[in-house]
N, C-alpha and C positions, 0 to 999 in steps of 0.2 A: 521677662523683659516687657515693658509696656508698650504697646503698639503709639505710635503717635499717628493721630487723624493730620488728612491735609483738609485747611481749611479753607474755603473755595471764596472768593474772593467777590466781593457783592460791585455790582459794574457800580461806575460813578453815578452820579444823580446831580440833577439838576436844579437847581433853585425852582425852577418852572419848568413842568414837564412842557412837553409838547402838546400841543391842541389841534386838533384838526377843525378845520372852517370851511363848510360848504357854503359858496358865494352865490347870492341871488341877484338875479339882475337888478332889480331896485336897488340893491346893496351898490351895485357898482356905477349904476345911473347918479345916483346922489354924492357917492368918495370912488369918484376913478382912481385914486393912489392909495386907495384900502391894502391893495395887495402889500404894497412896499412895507407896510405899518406890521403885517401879520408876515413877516418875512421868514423870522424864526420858530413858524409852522407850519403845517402840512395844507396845504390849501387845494381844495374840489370844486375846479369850474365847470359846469356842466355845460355839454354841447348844445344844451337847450338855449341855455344862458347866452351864449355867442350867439345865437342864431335871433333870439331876441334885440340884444345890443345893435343887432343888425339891421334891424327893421326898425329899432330907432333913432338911428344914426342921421335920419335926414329932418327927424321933428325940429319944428323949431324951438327956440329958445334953449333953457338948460336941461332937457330932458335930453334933446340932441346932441347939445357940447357933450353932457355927458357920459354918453352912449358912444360919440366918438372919442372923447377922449380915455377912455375905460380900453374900449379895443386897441388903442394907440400900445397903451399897456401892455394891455394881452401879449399882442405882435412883439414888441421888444423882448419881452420878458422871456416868448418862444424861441426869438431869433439867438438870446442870449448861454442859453441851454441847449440849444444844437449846436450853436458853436461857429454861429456865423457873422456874431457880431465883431 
């Protein structure tokens, strides 16, 4: 009798794998809503990174707006994932 192999089933795949994007603060100074865009990847903000946005949240001009609007981000995007939104 011949054995029959089971054959093991290869996972789905995706048109586009996943990417992972480590975000730099300049990155987020210049496209505060970068994040929303790279949605359907893995995204690495560094504690460095917020601590930066931090200290330029008060410059003026768009270095500011977009330092605070970046953390504006941030905040939501945390508060949305814990589940407090």
């Amino acid at each position: 009798m011949a054995e029959t192999k089971k054959r093991r089933r290869s996972p789905k795949r995706t048109p586009f794998p996943m990417k992972i994007f480590i975000v730099d603060t300049c990155v987020l100074i210049d496209y505060p809503d970068c994040m929303f865009k790279l949605e359907d990847n893995e995204i690495i903000l560094p504690f460095k990174v917020i601590e930066e946005l931090d200290k330029h949240k008060d410059s003026p001009g768009s270095k500011g707006e977009g330092a605070r609007s970046a953390l504006r981000n941030i905040h939501n995007i945390s508060q949305s994932v814990d589940g407090k939104d």
